[in-house]
LUMKE-899143 format. One record per residue (C-alpha): residue in three letters; x, y, z; residue number from 1. Coordinates in nm, 2 decimals, padded with zeros to 4 digits, m for minus. Example, Ala and Ser with C-alpha at 12.3 -4.5 7.8 and 13.67 -1.06 7.14 Angstrom:
residues 2
   residuo       c1       c2       c3   num
       ALA    01.23   m00.45    00.78     1
       SER    01.37   m00.11    00.71     2
END
This chain:
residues 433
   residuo       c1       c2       c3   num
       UNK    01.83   m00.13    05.81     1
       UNK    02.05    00.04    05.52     2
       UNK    01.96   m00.19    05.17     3
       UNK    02.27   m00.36    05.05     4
       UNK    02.31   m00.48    04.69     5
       UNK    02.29   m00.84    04.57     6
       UNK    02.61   m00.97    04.53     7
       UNK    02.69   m01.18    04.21     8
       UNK    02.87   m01.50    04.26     9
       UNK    03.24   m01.50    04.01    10
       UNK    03.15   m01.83    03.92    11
       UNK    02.81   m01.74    03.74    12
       UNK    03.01   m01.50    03.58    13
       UNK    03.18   m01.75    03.41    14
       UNK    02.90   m01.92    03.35    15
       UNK    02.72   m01.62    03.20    16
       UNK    03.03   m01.49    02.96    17
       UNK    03.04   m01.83    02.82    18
       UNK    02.74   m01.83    02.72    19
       UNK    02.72   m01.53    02.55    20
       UNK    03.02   m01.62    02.35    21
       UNK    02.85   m01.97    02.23    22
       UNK    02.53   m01.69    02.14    23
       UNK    02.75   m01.48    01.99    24
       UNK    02.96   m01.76    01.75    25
       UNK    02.61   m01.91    01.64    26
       UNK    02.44   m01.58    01.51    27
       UNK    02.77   m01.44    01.33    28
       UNK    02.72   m01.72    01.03    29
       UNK    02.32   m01.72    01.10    30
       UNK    02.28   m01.36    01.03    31
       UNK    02.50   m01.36    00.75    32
       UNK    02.31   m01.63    00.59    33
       UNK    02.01   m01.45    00.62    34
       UNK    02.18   m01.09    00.46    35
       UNK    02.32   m01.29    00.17    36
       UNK    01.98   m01.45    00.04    37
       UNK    01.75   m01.22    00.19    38
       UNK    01.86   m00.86    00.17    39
       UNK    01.77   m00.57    00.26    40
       UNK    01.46   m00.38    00.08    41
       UNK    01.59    00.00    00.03    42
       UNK    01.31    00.17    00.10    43
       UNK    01.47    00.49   m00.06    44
       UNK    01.54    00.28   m00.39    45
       UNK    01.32    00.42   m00.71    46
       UNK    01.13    00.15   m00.87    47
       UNK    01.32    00.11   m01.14    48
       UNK    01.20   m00.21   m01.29    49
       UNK    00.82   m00.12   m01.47    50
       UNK    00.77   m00.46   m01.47    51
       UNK    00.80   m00.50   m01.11    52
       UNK    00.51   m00.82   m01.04    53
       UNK    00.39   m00.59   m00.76    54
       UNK    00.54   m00.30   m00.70    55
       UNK    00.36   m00.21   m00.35    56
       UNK    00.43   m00.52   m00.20    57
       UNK    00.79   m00.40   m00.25    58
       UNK    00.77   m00.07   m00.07    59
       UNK    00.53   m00.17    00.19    60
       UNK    00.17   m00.11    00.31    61
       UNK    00.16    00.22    00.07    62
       UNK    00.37    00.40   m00.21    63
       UNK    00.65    00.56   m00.07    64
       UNK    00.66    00.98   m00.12    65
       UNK    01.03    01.06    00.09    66
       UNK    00.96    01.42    00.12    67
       UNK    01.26    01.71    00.21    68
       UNK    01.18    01.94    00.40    69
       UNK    01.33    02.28    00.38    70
       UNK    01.24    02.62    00.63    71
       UNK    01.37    02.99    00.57    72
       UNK    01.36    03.16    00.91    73
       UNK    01.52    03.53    00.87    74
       UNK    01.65    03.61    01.23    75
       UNK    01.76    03.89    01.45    76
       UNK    01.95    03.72    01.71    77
       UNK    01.69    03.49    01.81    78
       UNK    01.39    03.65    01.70    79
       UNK    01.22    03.64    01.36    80
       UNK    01.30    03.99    01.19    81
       UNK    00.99    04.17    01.14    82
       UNK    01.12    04.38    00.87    83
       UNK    01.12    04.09    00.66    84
       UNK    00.89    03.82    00.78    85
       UNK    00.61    04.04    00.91    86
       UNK    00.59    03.87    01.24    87
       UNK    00.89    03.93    01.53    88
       UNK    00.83    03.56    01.72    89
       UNK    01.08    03.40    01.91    90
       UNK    01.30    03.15    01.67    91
       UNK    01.20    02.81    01.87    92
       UNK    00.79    02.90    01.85    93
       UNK    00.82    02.91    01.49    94
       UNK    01.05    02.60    01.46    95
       UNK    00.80    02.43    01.72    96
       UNK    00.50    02.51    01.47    97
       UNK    00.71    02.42    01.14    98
       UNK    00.74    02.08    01.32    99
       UNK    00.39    02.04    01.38   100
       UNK    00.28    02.14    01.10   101
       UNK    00.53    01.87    00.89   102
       UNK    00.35    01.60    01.11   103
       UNK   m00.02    01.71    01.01   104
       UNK    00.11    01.78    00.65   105
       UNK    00.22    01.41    00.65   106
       UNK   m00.12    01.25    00.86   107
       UNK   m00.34    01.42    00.69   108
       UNK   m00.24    01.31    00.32   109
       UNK   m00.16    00.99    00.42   110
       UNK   m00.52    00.96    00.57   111
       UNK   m00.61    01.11    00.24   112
       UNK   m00.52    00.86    00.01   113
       UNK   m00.65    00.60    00.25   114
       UNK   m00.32    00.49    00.30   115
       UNK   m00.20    00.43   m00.12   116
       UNK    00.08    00.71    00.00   117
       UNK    00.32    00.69    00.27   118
       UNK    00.43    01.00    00.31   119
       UNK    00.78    01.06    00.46   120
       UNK    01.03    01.35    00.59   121
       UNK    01.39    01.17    00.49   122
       UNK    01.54    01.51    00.60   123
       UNK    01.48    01.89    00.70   124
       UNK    01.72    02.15    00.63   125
       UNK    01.69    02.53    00.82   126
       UNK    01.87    02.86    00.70   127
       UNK    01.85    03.14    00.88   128
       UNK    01.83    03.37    00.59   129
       UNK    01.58    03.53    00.37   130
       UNK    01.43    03.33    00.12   131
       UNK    01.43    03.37   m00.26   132
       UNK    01.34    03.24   m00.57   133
       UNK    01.41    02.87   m00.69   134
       UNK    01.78    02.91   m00.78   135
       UNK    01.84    03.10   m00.45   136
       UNK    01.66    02.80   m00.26   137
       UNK    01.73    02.50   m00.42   138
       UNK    02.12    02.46   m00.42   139
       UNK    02.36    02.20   m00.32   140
       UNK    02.44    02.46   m00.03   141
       UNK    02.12    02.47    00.12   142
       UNK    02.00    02.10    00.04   143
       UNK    02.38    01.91    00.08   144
       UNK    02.40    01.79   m00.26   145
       UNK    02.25    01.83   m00.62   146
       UNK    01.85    01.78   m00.59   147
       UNK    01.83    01.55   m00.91   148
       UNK    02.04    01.32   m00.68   149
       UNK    01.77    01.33   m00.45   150
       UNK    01.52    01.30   m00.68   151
       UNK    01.67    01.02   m00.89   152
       UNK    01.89    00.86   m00.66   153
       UNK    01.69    00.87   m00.32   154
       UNK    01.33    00.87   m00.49   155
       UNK    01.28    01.23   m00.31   156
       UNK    00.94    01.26   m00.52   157
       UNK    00.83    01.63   m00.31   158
       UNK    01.02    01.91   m00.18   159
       UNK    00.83    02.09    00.11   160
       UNK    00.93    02.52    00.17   161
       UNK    00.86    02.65    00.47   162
       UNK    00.88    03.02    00.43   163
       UNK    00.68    03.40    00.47   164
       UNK    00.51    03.68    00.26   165
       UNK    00.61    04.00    00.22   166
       UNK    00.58    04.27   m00.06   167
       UNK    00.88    04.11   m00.25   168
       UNK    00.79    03.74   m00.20   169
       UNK    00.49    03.46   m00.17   170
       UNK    00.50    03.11   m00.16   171
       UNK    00.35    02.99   m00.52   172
       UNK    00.16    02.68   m00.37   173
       UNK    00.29    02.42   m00.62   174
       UNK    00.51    02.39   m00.90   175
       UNK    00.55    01.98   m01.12   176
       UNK    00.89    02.01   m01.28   177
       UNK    00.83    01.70   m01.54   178
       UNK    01.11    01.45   m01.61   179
       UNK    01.29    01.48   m01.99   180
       UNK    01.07    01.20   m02.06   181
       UNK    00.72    01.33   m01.92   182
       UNK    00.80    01.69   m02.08   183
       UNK    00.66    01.50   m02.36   184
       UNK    00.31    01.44   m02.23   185
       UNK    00.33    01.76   m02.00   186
       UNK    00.28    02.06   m02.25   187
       UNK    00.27    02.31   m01.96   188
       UNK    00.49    02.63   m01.94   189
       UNK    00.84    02.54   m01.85   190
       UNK    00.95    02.58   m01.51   191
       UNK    01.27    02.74   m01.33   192
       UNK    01.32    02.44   m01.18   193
       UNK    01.62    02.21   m01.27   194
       UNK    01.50    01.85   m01.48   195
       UNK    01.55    01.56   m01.35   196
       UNK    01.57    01.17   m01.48   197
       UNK    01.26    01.15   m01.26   198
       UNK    00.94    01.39   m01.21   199
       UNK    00.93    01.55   m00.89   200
       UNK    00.71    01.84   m00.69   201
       UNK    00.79    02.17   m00.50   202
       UNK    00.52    02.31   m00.27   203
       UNK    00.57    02.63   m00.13   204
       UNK    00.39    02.72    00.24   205
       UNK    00.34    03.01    00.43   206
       UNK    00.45    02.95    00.81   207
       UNK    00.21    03.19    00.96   208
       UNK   m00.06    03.02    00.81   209
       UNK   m00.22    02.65    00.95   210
       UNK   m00.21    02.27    00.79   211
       UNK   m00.54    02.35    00.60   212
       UNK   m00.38    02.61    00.38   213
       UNK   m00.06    02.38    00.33   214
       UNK   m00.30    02.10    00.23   215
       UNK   m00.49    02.35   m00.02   216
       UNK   m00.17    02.33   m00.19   217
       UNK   m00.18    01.95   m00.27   218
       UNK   m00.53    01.96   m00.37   219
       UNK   m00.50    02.23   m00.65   220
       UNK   m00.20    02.04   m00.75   221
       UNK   m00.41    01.76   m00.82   222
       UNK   m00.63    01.89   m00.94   223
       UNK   m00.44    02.01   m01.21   224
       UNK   m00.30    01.70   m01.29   225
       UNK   m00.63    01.53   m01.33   226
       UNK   m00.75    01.82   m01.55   227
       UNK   m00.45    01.77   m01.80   228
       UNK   m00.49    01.43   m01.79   229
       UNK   m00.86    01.42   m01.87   230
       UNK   m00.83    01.69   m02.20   231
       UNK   m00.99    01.45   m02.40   232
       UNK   m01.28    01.35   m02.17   233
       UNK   m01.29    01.64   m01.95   234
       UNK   m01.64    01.57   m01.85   235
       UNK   m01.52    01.29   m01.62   236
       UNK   m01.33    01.47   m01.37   237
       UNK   m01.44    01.80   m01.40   238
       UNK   m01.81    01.79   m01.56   239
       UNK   m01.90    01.44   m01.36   240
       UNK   m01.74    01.37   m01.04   241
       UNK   m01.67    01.76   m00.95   242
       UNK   m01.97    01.84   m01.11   243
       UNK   m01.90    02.19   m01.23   244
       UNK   m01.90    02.42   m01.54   245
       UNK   m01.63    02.57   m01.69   246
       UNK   m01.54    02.86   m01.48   247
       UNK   m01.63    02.65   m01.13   248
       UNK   m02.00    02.70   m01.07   249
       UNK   m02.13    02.35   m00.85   250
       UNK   m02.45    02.29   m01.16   251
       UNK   m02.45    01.87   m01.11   252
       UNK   m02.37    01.84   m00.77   253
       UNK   m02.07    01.59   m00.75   254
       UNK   m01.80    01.59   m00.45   255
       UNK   m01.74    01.97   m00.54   256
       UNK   m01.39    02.10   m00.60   257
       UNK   m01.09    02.33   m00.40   258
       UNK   m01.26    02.59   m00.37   259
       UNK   m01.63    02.47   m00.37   260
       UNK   m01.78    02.21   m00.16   261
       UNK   m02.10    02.05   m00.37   262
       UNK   m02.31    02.28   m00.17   263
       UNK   m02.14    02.57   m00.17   264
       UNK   m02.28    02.87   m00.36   265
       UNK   m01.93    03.07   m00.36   266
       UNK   m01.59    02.98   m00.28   267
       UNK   m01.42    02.96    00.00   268
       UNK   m01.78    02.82    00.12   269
       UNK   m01.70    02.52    00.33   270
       UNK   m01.97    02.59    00.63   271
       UNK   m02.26    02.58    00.44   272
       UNK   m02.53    02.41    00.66   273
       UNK   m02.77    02.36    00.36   274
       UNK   m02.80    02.02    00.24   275
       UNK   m02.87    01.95   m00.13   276
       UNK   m02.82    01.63   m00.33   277
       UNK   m02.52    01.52   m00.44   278
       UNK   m02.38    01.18   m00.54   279
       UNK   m02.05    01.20   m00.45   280
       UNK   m02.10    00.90   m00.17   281
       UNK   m02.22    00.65   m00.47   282
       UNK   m02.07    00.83   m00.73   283
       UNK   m02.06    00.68   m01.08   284
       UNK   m01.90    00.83   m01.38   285
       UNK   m02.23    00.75   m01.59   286
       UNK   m02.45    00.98   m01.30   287
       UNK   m02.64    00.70   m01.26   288
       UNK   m02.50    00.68   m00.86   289
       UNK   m02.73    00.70   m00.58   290
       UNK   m02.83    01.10   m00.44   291
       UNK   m02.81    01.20   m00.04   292
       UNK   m02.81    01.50    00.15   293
       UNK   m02.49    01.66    00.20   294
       UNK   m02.39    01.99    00.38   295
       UNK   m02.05    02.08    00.58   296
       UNK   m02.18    01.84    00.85   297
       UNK   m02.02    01.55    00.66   298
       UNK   m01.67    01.77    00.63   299
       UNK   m01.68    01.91    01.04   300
       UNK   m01.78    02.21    00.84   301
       UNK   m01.38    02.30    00.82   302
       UNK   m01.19    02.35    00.50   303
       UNK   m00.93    02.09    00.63   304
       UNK   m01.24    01.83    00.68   305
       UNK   m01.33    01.90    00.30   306
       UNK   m00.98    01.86    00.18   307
       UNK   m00.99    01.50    00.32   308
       UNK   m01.31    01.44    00.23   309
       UNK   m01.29    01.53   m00.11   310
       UNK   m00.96    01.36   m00.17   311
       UNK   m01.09    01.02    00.03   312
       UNK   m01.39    01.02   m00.26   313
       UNK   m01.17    01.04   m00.56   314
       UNK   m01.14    00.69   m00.70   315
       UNK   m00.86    00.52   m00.60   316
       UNK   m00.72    00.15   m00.60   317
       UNK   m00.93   m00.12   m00.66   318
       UNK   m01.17    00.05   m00.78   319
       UNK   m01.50   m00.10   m00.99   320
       UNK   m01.59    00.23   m01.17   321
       UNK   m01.66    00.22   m01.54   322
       UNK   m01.69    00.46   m01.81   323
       UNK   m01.84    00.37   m02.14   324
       UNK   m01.70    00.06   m02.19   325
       UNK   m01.36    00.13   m02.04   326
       UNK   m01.22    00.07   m01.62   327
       UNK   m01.08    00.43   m01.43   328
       UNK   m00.77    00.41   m01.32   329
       UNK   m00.65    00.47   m00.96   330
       UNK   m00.63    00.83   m01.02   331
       UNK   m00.37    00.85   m00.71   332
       UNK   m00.11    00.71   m00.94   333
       UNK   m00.03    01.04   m01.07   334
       UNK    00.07    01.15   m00.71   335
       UNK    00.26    00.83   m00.67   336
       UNK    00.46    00.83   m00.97   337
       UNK    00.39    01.07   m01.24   338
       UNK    00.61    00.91   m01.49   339
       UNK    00.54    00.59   m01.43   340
       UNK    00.15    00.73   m01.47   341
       UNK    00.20    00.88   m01.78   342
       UNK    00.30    00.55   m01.94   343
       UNK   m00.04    00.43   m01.91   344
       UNK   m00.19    00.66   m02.11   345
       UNK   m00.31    01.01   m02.08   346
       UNK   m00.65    00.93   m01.94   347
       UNK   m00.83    00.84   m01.60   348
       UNK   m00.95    00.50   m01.79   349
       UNK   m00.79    00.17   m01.90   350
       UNK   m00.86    00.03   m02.23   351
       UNK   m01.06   m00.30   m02.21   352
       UNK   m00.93   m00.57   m02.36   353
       UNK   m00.92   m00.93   m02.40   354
       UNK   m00.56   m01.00   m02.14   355
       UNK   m00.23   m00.92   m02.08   356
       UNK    00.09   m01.08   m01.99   357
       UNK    00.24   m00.84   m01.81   358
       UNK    00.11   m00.58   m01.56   359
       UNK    00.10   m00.26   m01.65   360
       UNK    00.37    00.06   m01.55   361
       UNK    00.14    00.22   m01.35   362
       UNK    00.27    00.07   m01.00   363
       UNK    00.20   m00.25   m01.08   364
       UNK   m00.15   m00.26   m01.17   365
       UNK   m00.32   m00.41   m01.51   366
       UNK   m00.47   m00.13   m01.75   367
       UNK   m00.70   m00.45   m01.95   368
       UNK   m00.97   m00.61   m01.86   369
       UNK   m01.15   m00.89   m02.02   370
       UNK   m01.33   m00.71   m02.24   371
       UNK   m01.30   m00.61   m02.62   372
       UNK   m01.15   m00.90   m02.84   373
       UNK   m00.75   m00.87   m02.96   374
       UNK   m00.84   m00.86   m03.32   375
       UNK   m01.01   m00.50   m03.27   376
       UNK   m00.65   m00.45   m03.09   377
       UNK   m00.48   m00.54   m03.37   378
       UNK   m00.67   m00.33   m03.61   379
       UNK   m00.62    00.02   m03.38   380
       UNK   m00.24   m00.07   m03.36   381
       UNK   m00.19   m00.10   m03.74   382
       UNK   m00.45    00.14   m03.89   383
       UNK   m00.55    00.44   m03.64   384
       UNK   m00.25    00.64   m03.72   385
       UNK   m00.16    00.75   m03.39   386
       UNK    00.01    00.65   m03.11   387
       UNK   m00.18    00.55   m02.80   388
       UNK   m00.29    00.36   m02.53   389
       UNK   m00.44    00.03   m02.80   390
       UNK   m00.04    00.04   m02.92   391
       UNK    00.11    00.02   m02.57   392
       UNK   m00.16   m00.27   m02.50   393
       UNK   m00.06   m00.41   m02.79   394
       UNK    00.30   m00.46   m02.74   395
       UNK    00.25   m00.63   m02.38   396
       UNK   m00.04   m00.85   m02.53   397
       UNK    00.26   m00.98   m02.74   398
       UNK    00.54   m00.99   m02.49   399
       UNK    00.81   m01.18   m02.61   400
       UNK    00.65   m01.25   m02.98   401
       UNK    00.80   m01.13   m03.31   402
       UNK    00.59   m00.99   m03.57   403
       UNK    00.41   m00.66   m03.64   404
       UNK    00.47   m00.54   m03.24   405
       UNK    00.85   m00.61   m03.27   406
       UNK    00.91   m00.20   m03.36   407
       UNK    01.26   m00.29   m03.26   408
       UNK    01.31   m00.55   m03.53   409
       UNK    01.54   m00.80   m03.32   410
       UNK    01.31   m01.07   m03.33   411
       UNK    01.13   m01.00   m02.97   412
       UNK    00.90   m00.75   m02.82   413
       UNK    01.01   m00.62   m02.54   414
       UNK    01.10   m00.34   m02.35   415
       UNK    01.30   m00.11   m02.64   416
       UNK    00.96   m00.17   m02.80   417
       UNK    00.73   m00.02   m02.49   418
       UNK    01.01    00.25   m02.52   419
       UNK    00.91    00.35   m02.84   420
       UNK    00.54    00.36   m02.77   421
       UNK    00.61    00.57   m02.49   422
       UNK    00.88    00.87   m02.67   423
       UNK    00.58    00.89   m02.91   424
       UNK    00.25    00.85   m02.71   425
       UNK    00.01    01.11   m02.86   426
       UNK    00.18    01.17   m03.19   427
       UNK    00.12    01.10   m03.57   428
       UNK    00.39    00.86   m03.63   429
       UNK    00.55    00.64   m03.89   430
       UNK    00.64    00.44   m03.64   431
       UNK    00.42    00.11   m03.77   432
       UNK    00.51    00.17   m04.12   433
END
């Protein structure tokens, strides 16, 4: 017997239509009640405000990183031309792996960080032409619009370049282009690429390589950073927790570096099945952490397995590390937000002191602890000469106060003044005079 439908009776109909329409009339003035007084997070949105109460409550579980993502794929019809690129693959194989390898790019920092960075492709532009140098590949004709608008305006904080090798070009790895503002703290050589209200990275991959050597990339960029940032106490990053000499021998076994696991006796070393000591699990800036056997075992004895294993030991958020008689920092923050970093100070430590009223730039977290008393404050701010991390503790010690942290002089401290502190961090100044 042939299967007939169900027939609906016209009455039910009625009955149904109606009631979508009562449904319907209800929610209209229900959802706009719930637009108008609760709106809308932008995810995309900068933080703008540095005294946001909590700034990664705002963007969610981790700090936001909207990535672009750009590929040059120089074609024969629909092949890769050889003459160029090296390799003659079909177009789609390569596009296939450039999509994978986005994915494991984005898991495998995001696992990284232990989740403090949420990475994110926003959008991913192809051209089917050779690439070049920065000016060739960073244009409003390859990207849609300026990049400082997606830098400033859509948070965009890395651009990701998917390209070859040949004789006339090679992917550089990394390149910081500092904001105006940052330039200040970042005395590295100037770069080609354009400046921007807001600090931002370009990484530069090969295609016909894998994720590890992608990955590679973002750990000698960080590495970099830290370095600069630790000039003044450059036995914490690179001396303690790498544990390495100046040219990159492992001599105090620490969680190693790039190019060195902490049992590795050359670089490029990651399979070493010898185990030595190393303190990198318990690691503690005075050396005073607990020593285990390590060798590649504890990395799948795979460069990508160091990678995250050396980036999931660097101290991170909510850390209880001390050093001397000062807190480290969340070291991830100069990933995060560079800028926004920078205003903390130029160190991978907080200065310990008696409170503050207001949390600190650095994505929302405190640099003071309850430590050394204000009056030792007060005496850095108005007799050290120069212009540091005790001044910009000072002013939010005395948020809202006049008196001898009101640089501003309109009978409040406040932001203007944090402004000053910050355009001449590191200097000689007159600026207490």
């Amino acid at each position: 017997m042939a299967n007939r439908k169900k027939s609906i009776r016209p009455g039910f109909l009625v009955q149904l239509k109606a009631l979508g329409l009562l449904i319907f009339s209800v929610s209209i003035p229900v959802l706009g009640f719930i637009y108008i007084f609760f709106p809308p997070q932008n995810y995309n949105e900068r933080i703008a405000d540095i005294f946001l109460e909590n700034p990664l409550e705002e963007v969610g579980l981790g700090v936001k990183m909207p990535v672009v993502s750009m590929r040059f794929f120089p074609v024969i019809e629909d092949r890769l031309d050889a003459s160029i690129s090296g390799v003659s693959y079909n177009l789609s194989f390569m596009q296939s792996k450039v999509d994978r390898l986005d994915r494991e790019l984005v898991t495998n920092l995001n696992n990284a960080s232990k989740n403090f960075l949420d990475y994110k492709i926003i959008n991913s532009f192809e051209i089917l032409e050779p690439a070049g140098d920065y000016n060739a590949i960073l244009t409003a004709k390859n990207l849609g619009k300026d990049i400082c608008e997606y830098v400033d305006k859509d948070g965009v904080k890395e651009f990701w370049i998917w390209m070859y090798e040949n004789d006339q070009i090679a992917p550089i790895g990394f390149n910081l282009s500092a904001s105006a503002k940052s330039k200040k703290f970042w005395d590295k050589p100037a770069t080609k690429l354009p400046t921007c209200q807001a600090s931002y990275t370009v990484y530069e991959y090969n295609w016909n390589q894998e994720t590890e050597d992608a990955l590679y990339s973002h750990v000698q960029n960080f590495e970099a950073i830290l370095k600069f940032v630790d000039e003044k106490d450059s036995p914490l990053f690179w001396g303690n927790f790498v544990g390495a000499d100046a040219i990159g021998n492992i001599v105090k076994p620490g969680c190693g570096w790039s190019d060195m696991p902490p049992n590795a006796i050359m670089e490029g070393d990651y399979s070493n099945e010898t185990s030595i000591l190393s303190d990198c699990l318990d690691w503690k800036p005075d050396g005073t952490g607990g020593k285990q056997p390590i060798n590649c075992s504890a990395w799948n004895c795979t460069s990508l397995g160091f990678f995250n294993w050396y980036l999931q030991n660097i101290p991170g958020k909510d850390n209880s590390l001390i050093y001397g008689n000062k807190k480290l920092r969340n070291w991830w923050e100069f990933i995060a937000d560079f800028d926004y970093a920078l205003t903390g100070g130029k160190s991978l430590t907080t200065i310990l002191l008696a409170k503050s009223p207001k949390p600190s730039p650095v994505l929302g977290e405190s640099i003071v602890s309850e430590s050394t008393p204000s009056s030792e404050l007060t005496q850095e701010f108005q007799e050290d000469g120069v212009v540091n991390a005790y001044d910009w503790a000072f002013i939010l010690n005395n948020w809202g106060k006049a008196g001898a942290s009101d640089l501003n002089h309109d009978n409040t401290t406040d932001e203007k003044d944090l402004q000053k502190i910050m355009e001449n961090y590191g200097k000689t100044s007159e600026l207490f005079k």
